[in-house]
KENU-217514 format. One record per residue (C-alpha): residue in three letters; x, y, z. Coordinates in steps of 0.1 Angstrom, whole numbers, padded with zeros to 4 digits, always signed. Each point is the difference from the previous one (the first is absolute). Layout:
// KENU-217514
AlaXYZ
...
//
This chain:
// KENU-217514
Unk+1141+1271+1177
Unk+0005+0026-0031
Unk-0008-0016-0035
Unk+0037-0009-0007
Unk+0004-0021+0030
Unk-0032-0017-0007
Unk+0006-0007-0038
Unk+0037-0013+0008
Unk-0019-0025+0024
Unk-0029-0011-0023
Unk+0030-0010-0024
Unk+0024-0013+0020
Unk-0022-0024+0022
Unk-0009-0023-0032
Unk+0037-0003-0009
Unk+0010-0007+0039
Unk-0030-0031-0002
Unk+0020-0009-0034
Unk+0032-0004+0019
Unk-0022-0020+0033
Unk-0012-0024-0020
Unk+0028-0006-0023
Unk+0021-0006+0033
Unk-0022-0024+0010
Unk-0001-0022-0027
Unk+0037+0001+0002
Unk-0010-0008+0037
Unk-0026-0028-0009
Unk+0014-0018-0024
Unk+0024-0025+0016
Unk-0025-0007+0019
Unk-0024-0013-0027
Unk+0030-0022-0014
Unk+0000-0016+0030
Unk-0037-0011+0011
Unk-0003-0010-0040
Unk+0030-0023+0012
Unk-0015-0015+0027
Unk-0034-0001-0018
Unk+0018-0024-0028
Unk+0016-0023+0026
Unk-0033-0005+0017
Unk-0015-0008-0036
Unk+0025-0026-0008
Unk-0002-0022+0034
Unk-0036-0006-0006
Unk-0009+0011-0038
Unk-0014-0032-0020
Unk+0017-0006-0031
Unk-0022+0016-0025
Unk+0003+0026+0021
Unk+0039-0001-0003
Unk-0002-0001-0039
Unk-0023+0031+0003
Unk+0027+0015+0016
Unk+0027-0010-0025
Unk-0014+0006-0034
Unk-0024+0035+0013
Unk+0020+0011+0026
Unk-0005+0004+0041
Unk-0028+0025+0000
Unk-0027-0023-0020
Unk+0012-0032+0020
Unk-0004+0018+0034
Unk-0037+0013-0007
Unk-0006-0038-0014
Unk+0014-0010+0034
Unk-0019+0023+0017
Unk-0032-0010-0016
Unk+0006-0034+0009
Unk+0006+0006+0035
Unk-0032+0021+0001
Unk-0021-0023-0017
Unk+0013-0028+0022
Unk-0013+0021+0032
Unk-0035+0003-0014
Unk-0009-0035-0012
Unk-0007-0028+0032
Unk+0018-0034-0001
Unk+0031+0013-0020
Unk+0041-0007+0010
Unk+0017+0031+0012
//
């Protein structure tokens, strides 16, 4: 490879990674929206109602984590309701 070829490669290649990942975000993104859907239905069929006020006034990701703590803590501590 003479200089030319390898200098058009060295600054082509970044730009051609630019385009990949911008594709797939275009390419990713539905399919966020859609596990974040099924996340939230999950969350309200068994979320307590503190939990559901959480959700309300701060919004879903703060009331899932609070869920999520909950569920974890209720899986380390003996004697508890599932």
């Amino acid at each position: 490879m003479d200089g030319v070829t390898l200098l058009a490669v060295a600054l082509l290649l970044p730009v051609l990674l630019l385009f990949l990942m911008l594709l797939m975000e275009r390419v990713e993104r539905p399919l966020r929206v859609d596990s974040v859907g099924e996340q939230l239905e999950g969350f309200l069929d068994s979320a307590r109602p503190e939990e559901v006020e959480t959700y309300v006034s701060e919004g879903f990701a703060p009331a899932l984590e609070r869920y999520w703590r909950r569920r974890r803590l209720s899986r380390l501590l003996p004697g508890r309701p599932r």
